[in-house]
N, C-alpha and C positions, 0 to 999 in steps of 0.2 A: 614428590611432586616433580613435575616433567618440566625443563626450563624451555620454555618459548624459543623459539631463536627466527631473527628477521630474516628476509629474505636476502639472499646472496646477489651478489651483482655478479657476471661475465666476468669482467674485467679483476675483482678481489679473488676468482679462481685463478685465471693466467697470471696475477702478480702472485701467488703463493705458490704455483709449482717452477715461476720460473726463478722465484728467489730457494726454493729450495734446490734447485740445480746448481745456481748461482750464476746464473743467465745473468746479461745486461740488457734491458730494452729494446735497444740496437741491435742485439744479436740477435733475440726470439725474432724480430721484425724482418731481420735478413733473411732467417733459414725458414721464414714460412712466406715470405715475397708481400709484404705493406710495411709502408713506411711506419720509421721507430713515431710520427705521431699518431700515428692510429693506436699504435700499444700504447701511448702516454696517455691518450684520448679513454682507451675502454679501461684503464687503469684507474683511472681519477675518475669516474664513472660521466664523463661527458657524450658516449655515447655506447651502447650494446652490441658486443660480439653476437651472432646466433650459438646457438647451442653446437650448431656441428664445429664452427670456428673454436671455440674453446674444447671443444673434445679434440679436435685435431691438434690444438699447440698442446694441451695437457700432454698428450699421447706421443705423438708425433712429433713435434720440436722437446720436449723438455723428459719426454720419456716418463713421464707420471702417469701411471690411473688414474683418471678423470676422477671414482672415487675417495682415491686419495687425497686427491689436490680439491676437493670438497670441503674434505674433512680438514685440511688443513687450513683454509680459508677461516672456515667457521671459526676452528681456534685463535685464529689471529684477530675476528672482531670480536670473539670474548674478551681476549687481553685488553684490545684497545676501549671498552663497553667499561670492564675493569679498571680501566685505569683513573 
């Protein structure tokens, strides 16, 4: 059987590839020009990056394939679904 999995939010992608760089908020926020509360903002899911904005920080600030930084997302709300 095929496990279901909910929708991803923006923000659960750019927290999982910038924690796996081991980015700080602050920093992703610097080196892509918006302030660290816009990243606390799409983080905590109080508002939505576009899809190009998260391809651009996956890619471009944190150096992740976007596919990657999917997949790692996902794993992380298993864990937490998990716990």
């Amino acid at each position: 059987m095929v496990k279901e999995r909910a929708n991803l939010h923006g923000g659960s992608i750019i927290r999982a590839a910038r924690k796996h760089r081991g980015l700080t908020q602050d920093c992703v926020a610097g080196l892509y020009g918006v302030t660290s509360r816009t990243i606390k903002n799409w983080e905590n899911k109080h508002s939505e990056p576009t899809f190009g904005t998260v391809q651009a920080i996956c890619e471009d600030v944190c150096r992740v394939e976007l596919i990657d930084a999917i997949s790692m997302a996902f794993d992380e709300q298993e864990k937490q679904v998990a716990a």
